[in-house]
N, C-alpha and C positions, 0 to 999 in steps of 0.2 A: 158441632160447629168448629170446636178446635183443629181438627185433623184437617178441615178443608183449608185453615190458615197456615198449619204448617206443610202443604203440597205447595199451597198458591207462591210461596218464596222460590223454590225449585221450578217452577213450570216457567215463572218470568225469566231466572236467569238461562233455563235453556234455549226462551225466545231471544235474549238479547244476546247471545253467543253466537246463534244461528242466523241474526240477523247480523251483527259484526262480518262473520264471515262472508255470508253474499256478497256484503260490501267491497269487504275486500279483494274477487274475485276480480279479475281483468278479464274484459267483455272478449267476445268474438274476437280473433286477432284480425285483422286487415288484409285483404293480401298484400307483400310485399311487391315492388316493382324492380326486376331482375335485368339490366342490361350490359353483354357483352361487350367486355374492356379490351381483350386483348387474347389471340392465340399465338402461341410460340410452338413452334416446331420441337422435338425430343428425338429419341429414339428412333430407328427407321432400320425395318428389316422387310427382307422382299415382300411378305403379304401383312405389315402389320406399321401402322405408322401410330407413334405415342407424341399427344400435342399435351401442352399445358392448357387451360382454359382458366383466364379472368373474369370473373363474373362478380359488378357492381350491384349490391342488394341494401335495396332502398328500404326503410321501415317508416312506413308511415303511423306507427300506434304510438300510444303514451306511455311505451312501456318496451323496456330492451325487450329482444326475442331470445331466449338461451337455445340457439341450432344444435340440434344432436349430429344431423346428416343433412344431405341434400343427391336430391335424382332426379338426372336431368338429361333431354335431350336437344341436342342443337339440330336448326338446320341451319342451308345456308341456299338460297333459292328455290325453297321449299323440296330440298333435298336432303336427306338427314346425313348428317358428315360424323356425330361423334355421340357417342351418349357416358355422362360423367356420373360416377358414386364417388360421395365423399362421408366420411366417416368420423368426422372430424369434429370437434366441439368449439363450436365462436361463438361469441355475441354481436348479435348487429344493437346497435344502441338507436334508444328511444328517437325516435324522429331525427333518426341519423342515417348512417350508409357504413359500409364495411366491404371491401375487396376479399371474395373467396377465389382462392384458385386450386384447379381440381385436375389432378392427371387424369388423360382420356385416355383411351383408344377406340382408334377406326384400323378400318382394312385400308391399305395401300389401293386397295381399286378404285375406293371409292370417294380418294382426295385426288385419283386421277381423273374419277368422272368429272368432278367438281372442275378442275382446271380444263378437263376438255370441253365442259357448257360453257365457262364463260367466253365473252366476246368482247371486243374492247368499246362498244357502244351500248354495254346492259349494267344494269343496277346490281349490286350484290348486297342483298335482304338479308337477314337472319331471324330466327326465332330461337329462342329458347324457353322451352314449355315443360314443366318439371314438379316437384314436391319438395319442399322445404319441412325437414323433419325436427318438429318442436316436443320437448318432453312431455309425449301422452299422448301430443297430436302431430297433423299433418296439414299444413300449410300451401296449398295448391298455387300455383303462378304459370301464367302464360304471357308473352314479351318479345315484341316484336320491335327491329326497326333496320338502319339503312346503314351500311358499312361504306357503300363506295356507290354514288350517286351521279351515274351517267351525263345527266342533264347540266352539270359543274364543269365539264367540259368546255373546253374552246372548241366550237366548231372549225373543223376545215373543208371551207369551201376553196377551190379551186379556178380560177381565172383564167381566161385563153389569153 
């Protein structure tokens, strides 16, 4: 009977270590909500244009996010304009926000397509849909919305 009383000491503290820990684990992370703040032009050689990309990242958990990286691609009328690696270590804070900006590059042809689709009576959408790279894991987000909203317009109509 003694032997089984001195295990029983040991066996509770490994429950209650084990059970501390779990506790202490921060659940599933949330996705974050990623929206396009701002593109600045850079760089510009005949086949190859370098933009800056501002990208607002929303955390909605109880808990900072410690970012390793982030991979991501833009469009911009459901045309892809730029895809960004960043390598870079931030923190977005606990049910905060954080401004990352990420050098891109796109081809020169295809910020020409981009200017040669639009029309001065169409919407300009974006998305950016990408991975957000946390220590161990990967953080998926997709995010869409409206840069320049046609319908805001003053119509002109015309009178004889």
């Amino acid at each position: 009977m003694k032997p089984f009383f001195g295990v029983l000491p040991l066996v509770f503290g490994i429950l209650l270590i084990s059970c501390t820990s779990f506790t202490s684990l921060p659940s599933q992370p949330e996705a974050p909500e990623v929206q396009l703040v701002n593109i600045t032009p850079m760089d510009t050689t005949m086949f190859e244009q370098r933009l800056q990309v501002d990208l607002r990242v929303r955390n909605p958990n109880d808990f900072d996010l410690q970012v390793t990286g982030l991979d991501f691609t833009l469009q911009l009328n459901e045309q892809r304009l730029a895809r960004g690696l960043m390598n870079k270590a931030s923190t977005i804070p606990r049910l905060g926000d954080s401004v990352l900006s990420v050098e891109t590059t796109t081809s020169t042809f295809d910020v020409m397509r981009q200017l040669l689709n639009l029309s001065q009576r169409q919407d300009v959408t974006y998305q950016v849909k990408g991975v957000l790279h946390l220590d161990g894991t990967r953080l998926p987000f997709d995010s869409e919305g409206v840069i320049f909203d046609a319908s805001q317009l003053p119509s002109s109509t015309t009178e004889p």
